[in-house]
C-alpha positions in Angstrom: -10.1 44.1 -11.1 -7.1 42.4 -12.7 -6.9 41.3 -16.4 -3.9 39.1 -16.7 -3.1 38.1 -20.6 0.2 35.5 -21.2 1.7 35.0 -24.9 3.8 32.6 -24.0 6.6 35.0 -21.5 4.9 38.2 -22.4 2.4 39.3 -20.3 -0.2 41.7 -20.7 -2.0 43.5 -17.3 -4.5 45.8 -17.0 -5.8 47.0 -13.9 -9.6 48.6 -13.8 -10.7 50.4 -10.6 -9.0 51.9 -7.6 -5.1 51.5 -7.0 -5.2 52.8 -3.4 -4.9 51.6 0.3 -7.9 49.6 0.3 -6.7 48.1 -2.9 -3.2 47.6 -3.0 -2.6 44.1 -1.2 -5.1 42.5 -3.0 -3.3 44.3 -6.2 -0.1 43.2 -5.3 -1.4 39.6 -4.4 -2.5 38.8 -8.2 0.1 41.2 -10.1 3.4 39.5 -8.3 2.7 36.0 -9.4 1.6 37.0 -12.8 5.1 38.5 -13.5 6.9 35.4 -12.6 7.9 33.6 -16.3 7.4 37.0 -18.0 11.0 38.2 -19.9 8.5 41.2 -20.9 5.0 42.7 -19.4 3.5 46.3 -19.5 0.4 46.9 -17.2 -2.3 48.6 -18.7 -3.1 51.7 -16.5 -5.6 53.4 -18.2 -8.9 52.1 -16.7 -7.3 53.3 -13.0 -9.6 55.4 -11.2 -8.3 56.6 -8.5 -4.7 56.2 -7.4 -3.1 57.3 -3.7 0.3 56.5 -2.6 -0.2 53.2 -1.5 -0.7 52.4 -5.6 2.4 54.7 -6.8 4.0 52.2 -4.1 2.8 49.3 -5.9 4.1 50.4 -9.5 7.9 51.2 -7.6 7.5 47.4 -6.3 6.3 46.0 -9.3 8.8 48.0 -11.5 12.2 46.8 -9.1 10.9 43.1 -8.8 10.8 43.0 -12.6 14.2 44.2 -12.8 15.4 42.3 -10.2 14.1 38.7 -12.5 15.9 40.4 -15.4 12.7 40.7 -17.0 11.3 44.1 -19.0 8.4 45.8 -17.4 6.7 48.6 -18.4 3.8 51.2 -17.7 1.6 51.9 -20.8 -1.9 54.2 -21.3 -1.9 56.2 -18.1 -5.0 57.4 -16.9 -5.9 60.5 -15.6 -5.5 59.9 -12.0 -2.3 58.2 -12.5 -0.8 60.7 -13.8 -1.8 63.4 -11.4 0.1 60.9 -8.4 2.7 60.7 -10.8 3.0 64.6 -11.3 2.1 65.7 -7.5 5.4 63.2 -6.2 7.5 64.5 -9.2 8.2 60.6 -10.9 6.3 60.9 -14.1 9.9 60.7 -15.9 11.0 58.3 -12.7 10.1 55.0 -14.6 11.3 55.6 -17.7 8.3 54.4 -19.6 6.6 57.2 -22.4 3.8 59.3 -21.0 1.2 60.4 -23.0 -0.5 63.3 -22.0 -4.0 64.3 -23.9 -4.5 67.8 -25.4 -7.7 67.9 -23.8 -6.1 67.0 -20.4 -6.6 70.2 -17.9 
């Protein structure tokens, strides 16, 4: 599920639930348009619960079509299984956005 929040061109997005094959178009269907008037948006990551490839793809599309509007993007509150893609294809540093990783994380 999608939560899509506008202050006038600030965008909030949050995604809760799977960022994986099965997921991803429909993903990239809502997130996309969403972006388009935003000069700044972070997308919520925390609720993700499972994340493959197909979603790290995503979050490399969503990041370079932000850019490419001139707009700011960022990824904020990463969950767990975000940041395990993240780790295991060596980009947790590739986005440029802070990482917080829990104490209790292990």
């Amino acid at each position: 599920m999608v939560t899509i929040e506008r202050d006038k061109d600030v965008c909030r997005l949050s995604i809760d639930g799977e960022m994986t094959i099965y997921t991803a178009a429909e993903l990239k269907g809502k997130l996309l348009p969403a972006l388009q008037g935003c000069t700044e948006a972070e997308l919520d990551l925390s609720r993700v619960a499972e994340m493959d490839t197909a979603g790290l793809q995503l979050l490399v599309l969503l990041k370079r079509e932000a850019a490419a509007a001139g707009g700011r993007f960022r990824f904020v509150s990463h969950s767990k299984d975000v940041l395990e893609v993240l780790d295991l294809c060596n980009m947790v540093g590739a986005f440029g956005d802070p990482v917080v990783i829990s104490s209790t994380a292990g």
